[in-house]
N, C-alpha and C positions, 0 to 999 in steps of 0.2 A: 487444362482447365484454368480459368480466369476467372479470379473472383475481384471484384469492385471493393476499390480499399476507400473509397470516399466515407462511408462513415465510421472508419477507421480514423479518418484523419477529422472527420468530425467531431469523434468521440474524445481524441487527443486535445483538442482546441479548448475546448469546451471543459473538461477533466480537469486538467492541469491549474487554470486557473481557480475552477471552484476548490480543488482540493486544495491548492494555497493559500487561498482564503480562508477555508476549514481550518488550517493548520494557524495563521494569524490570528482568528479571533478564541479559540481554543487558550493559544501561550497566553493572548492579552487577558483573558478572564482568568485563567489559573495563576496570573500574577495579581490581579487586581486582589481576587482571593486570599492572596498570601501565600499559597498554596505549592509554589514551585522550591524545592529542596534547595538551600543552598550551595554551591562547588564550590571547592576549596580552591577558589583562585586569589590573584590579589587584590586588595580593595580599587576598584578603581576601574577595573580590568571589564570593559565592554567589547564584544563580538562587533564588528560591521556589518552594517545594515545590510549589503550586498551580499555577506557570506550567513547570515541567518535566513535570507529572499532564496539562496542558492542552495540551501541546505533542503528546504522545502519543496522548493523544484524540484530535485534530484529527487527525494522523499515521494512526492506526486507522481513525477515518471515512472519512478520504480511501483506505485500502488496501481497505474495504471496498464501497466506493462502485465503484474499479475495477474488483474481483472483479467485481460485479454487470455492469459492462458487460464485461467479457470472458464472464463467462459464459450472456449473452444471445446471444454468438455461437456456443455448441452447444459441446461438445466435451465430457471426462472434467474433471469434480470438480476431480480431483486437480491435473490437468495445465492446470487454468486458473487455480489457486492458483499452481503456478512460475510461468506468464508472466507471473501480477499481481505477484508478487513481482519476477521477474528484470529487468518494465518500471519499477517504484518504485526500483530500485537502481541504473537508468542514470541517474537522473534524482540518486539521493541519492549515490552515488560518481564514478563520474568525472565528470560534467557538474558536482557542486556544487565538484571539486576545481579541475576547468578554468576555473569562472566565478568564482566567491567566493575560492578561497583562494588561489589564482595571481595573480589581479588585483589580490587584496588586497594582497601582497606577504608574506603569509605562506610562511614552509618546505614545500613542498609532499611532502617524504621523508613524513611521519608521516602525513598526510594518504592520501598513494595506501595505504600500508599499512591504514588502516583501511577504503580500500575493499573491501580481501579481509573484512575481518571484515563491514561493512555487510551483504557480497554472500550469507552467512550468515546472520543475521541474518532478510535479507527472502525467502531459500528457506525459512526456517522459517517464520515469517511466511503466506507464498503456501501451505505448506502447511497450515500451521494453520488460513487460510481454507479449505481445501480442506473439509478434516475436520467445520469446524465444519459447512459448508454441508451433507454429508452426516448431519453430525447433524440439522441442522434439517429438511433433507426437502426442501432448494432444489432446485428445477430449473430447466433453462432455459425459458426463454420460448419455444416455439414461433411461428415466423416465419413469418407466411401470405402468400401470392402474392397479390398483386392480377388481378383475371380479366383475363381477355384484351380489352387493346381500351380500358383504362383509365387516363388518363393515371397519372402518375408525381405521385407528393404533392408538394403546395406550386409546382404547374404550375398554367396555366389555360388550358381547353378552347381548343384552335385557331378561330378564326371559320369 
């Protein structure tokens, strides 16, 4: 069986970009705010522009990547854009507060508060996937049943 990955590759094209843009204008206003914790690095000391562009890429791939398998498991558009969103934001809010920056011995106050904003951040995010997936024309993958009497994949036939 062959399934047509065109708007797969639609959905990618299209994702990617917007979600990096999500992610740009999100840092830009949570700076303009004031609102971003400071790291203890040295004065001075700026990220390149290419490796915060790369970070978010990578960041996007990987949000788009889970969409795709949450939405292989059926359900609305929309509503598999928030679980892909609200599972990326366990994983980037409290679990990275609880493992990197508490262990780090960093102040953990400034940190949990930008978990509420992350938490935003990736509902827009998850729905942004949503949308775009409906622009592209994604659907899910229909799941077919193995017939009766067949073992289960990646078994071998009993003797």
């Amino acid at each position: 069986m062959r399934y047509d990955l065109r708007p797969v590759r639609r959905f990618l094209v299209l994702a990617l970009p917007t979600l990096v843009l999500a992610m740009a204008l999100f840092r830009s206003g949570v700076e303009a705010l004031g609102r971003a914790p400071a790291l203890t690095h040295p004065p001075g000391m700026i990220l390149p522009v290419w490796l915060v562009i790369g970070t978010w890429l990578l960041e996007a791939l990987a949000l788009a990547a889970l969409y795709l398998l949450v939405q292989a498991s059926g359900g609305g558009r929309l509503l598999n854009g928030l679980l892909t969103g609200w599972i990326a934001w366990v994983f980037r809010g409290p679990l990275l507060v609880i493992a990197v920056v508490t262990l780090a011995g960093q102040p953990a106050g400034p940190w949990w508060t930008m978990t509420f904003s992350w938490w935003v951040l990736y509902t827009v995010c998850g729905l942004l996937l949503g949308l775009v997936a409906v622009a592209s024309g994604l659907k899910p993958v229909p799941i077919q049943p193995s017939p009766p009497g067949t073992p289960p994949r990646g078994t071998a036939p009993l003797p």
